[in-house]
Each structure stands twice: as C-alpha cells, then as structure tokens.
C-alpha positions as CSV (number, residue, x, y, z in Angstrom):
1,X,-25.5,36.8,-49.3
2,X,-25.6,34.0,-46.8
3,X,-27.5,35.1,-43.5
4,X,-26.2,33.2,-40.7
5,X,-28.2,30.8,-38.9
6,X,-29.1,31.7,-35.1
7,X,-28.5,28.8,-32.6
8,X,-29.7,29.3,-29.0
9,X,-27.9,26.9,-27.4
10,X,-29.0,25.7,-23.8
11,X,-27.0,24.1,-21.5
12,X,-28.3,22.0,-18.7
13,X,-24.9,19.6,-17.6
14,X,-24.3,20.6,-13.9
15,X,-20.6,19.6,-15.0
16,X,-18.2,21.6,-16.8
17,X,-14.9,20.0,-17.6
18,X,-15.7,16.3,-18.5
19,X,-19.4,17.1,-20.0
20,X,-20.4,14.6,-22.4
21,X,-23.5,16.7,-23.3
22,X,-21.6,19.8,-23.7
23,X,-18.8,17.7,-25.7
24,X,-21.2,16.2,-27.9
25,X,-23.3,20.1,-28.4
26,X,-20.2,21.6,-29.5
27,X,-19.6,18.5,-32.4
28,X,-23.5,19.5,-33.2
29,X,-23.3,22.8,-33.4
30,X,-19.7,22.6,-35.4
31,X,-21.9,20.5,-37.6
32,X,-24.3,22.9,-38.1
33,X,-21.5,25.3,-38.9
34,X,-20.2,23.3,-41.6
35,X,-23.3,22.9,-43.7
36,X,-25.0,26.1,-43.7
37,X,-21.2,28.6,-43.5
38,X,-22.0,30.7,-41.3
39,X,-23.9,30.4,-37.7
40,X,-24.7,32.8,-34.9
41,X,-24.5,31.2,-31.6
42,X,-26.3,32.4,-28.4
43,X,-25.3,30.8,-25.1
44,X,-27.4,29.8,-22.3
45,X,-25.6,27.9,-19.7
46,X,-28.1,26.9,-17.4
47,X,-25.7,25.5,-14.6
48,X,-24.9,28.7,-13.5
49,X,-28.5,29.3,-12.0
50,X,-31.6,30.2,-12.7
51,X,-34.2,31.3,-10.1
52,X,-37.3,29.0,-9.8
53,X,-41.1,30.1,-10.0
54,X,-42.2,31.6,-6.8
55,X,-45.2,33.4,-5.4
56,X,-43.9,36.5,-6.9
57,X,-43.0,35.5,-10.3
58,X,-46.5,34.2,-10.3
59,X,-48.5,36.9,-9.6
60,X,-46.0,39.7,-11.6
61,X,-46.7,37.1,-14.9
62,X,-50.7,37.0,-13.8
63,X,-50.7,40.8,-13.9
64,X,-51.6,42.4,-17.8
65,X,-48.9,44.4,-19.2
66,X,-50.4,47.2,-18.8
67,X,-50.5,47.1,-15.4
68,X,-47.6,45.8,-14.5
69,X,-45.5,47.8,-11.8
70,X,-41.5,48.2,-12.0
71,X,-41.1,45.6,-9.4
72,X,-43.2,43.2,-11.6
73,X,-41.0,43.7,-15.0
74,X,-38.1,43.6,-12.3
75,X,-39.1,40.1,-11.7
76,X,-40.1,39.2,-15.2
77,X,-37.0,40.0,-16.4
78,X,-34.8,37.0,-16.5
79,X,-38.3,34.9,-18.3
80,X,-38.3,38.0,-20.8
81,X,-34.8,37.6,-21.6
82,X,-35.1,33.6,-22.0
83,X,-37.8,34.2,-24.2
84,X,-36.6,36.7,-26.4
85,X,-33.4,34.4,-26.8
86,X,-35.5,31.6,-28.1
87,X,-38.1,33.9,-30.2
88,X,-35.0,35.0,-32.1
89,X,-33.2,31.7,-32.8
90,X,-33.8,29.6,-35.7
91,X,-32.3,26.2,-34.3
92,X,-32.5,25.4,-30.6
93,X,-30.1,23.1,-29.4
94,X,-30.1,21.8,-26.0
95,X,-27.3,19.7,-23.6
96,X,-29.7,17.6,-21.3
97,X,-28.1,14.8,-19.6
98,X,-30.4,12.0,-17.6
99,X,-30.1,12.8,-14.2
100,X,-32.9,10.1,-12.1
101,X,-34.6,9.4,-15.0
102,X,-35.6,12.8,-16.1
103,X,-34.0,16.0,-16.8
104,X,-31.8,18.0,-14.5
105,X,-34.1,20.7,-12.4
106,X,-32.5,23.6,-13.4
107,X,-33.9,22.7,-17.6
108,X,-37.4,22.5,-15.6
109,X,-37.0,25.5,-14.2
110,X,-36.0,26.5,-18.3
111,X,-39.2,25.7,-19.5
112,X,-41.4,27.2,-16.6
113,X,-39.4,30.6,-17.3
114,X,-40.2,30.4,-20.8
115,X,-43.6,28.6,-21.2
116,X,-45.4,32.1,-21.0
117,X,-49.1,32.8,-22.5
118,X,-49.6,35.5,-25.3
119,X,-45.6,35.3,-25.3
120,X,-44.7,31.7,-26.2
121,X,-47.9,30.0,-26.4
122,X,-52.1,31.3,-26.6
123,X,-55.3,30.1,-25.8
124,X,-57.5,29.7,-28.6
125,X,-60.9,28.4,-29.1
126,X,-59.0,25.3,-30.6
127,X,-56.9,24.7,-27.3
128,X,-53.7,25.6,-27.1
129,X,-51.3,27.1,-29.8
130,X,-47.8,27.4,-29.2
131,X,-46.1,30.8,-30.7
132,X,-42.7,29.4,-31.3
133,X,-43.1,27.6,-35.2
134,X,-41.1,27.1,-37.4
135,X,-38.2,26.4,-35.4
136,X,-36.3,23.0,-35.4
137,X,-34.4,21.6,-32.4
138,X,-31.6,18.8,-31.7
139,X,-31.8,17.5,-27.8
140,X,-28.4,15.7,-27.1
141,X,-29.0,13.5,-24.3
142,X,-26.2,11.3,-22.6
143,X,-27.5,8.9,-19.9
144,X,-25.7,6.3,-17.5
145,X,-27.9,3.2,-17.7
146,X,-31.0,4.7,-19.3
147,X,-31.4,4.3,-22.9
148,X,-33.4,7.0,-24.7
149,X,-36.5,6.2,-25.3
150,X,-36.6,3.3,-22.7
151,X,-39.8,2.9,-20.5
152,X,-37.8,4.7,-17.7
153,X,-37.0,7.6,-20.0
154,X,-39.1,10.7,-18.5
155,X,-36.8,13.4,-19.9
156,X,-37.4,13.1,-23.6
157,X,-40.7,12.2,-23.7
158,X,-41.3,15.3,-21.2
159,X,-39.0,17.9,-23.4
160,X,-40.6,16.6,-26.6
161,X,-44.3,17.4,-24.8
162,X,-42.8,21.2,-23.6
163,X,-41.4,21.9,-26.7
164,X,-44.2,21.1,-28.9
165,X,-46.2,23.1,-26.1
166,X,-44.6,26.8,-27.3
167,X,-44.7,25.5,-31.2
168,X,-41.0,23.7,-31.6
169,X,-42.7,20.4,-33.0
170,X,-39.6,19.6,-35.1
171,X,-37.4,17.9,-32.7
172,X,-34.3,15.3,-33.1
173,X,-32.9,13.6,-29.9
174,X,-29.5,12.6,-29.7
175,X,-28.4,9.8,-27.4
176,X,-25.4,8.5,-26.4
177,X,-26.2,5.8,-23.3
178,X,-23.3,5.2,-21.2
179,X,-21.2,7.8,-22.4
180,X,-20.2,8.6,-19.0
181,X,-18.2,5.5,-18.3
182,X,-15.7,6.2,-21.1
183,X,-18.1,4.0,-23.7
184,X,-15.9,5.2,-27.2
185,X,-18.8,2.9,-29.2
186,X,-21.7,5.5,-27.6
187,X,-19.8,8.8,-28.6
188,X,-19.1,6.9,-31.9
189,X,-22.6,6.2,-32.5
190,X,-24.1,9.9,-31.4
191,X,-21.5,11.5,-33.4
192,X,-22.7,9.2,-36.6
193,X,-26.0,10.3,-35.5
194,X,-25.5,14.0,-35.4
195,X,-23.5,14.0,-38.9
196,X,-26.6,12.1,-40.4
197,X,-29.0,14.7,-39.3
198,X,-27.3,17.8,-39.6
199,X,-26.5,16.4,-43.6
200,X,-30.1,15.7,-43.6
201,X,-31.2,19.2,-42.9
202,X,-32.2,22.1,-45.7
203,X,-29.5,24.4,-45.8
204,X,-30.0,28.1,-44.7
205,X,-31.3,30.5,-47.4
C-alpha cells in the first residue's frame, strides 16, 4: 500500500487572485501528485497574518516547559502549531515572491515562529544541529526585475541559510523572473523546471 506523501505548503504572496507564486505552487504540487499517486496537503497561507515576535513571545519561549504558565502556552501556541505542521511533512513547499529584494515579512515572521531550540534546532557541543532532516523542499520564487540568484537576490540565499538552520538542507528553488508582467517564456521555463525536478525525485515508498 502506497502511503501518501505529506506536503506543508506555505504561502507567502500577499496576492490572491493573479498570484504567480501560488499559480506556479499548485503546478508543483500537482506534480508531486502525479509521480508518487497519492499526496496529503497541509495549507499554510501566510497572507492572512501571522503575529510577529514580541516581548512576550520572547520571554514565554525563554521559560522551560516545565514552567511554563497557561498564558505562556497561550502565547506559544500559533509557533507550536507551525512547528508541528512542518515536523509532520515530508516535502515543504513554499510560494515566496521577491518583494525589495528579499522575502515578503510575513515568511520572516514564518521562520522566527518556527526556528525554535530543542523543537526545531539544538545546541550541541558541535554548534548547531537543526532537528528538521530528512525533509526536501521546493521554494518557487517569481520576481519582477530580480533574477534568482543575482547579486541583489537576499531572499534565497536567506531561505536557503534558515532552512538548513532547522535541518531542511535539501532544497530546489524555482524561478520565474518577470513573471508578473505577463512574461509566457518565464512561466514556460519554471514550469519545465518543476517537471524536471519533480521527475527527478525518488518516488514515495
């Protein structure tokens, strides 16, 4: 018997209708579908909020476990959610379009609710050892006028860093630059991409 395949996907588009990153997720994740028959897939959709680390968030995640107060798990409780969406996913995939050269704040705001110690990453006598391996990730990232990878590209070279931080070291990025202004050849190409890379892939057990 086929077990399905768990996909967390994370939306990060502040648009909607007319996304290019959620348009070009969906293809992935239909993708995905297609070569291992069966997939079970969690939404995140990041665009309609998520609260930012504050003072309190702080010193609730600062506190041990044990003696952590109601009001403290109160306020833990959207990072422990996040986290135990991503601890029980297998594939990660992730709609970040470029906004000012890096990604949009709310995906930040992602990674500080999720980076957690003893949850998602540890200190060790080594350095730091992220908690989150064995997990593979496709980052689809449609930009204006800024090609991936390009010197003035600070979003994938920043969720490449943040992944690898909690463990997810196999990543694949996606671009499609200038998407947005209706650019066929730049869907064309990111939709040859994502077929090449999803055929690549082992199929699920």
């Amino acid at each position: 018997m086929t077990t399905a395949l768990k996909i967390l996907e994370v939306q990060a588009s502040a648009r909607g209708t007319g996304s290019i990153s959620r348009e070009l997720t969906a293809d992935l994740i239909a993708a995905l579908e297609e070569r291992h028959g069966s997939v079970d897939v969690t939404q995140r959709d990041l665009a309609k909020g998520l609260p930012f680390v504050d003072e309190a968030w702080v010193g609730a995640n600062f506190t041990p476990d044990e003696d952590r107060t109601s009001t403290h798990r109160q306020i833990l409780s959207r990072s422990d959610d996040l986290v135990a969406e991503l601890q029980d996913a297998d594939v990660i995939v992730i709609g970040s379009p470029i906004y000012n050269f890096s990604v949009p704040a709310v995906l930040k705001a992602w990674v500080d609710m999720i980076a957690r110690a003893r949850l998602t990453f540890r200190y060790t006598e080594n350095g730091v050892e992220g908690l989150l391996q064995g997990k593979k990730a496709y980052v689809v990232v449609p930009s204006g006028g800024v090609p991936v990878g390009s010197p003035v590209d600070f979003a994938t070279p920043y969720l490449r860093h943040a992944l690898a931080f909690v463990g997810i070291t196999d990543v694949e990025f996606i671009g499609a630059q200038g998407a947005d202004r209706g650019n066929d050849e730049a869907m064309d190409a990111a939709r040859a991409q994502i077929a090449e890379l999803v055929h690549l892939a082992p199929q699920a057990a």
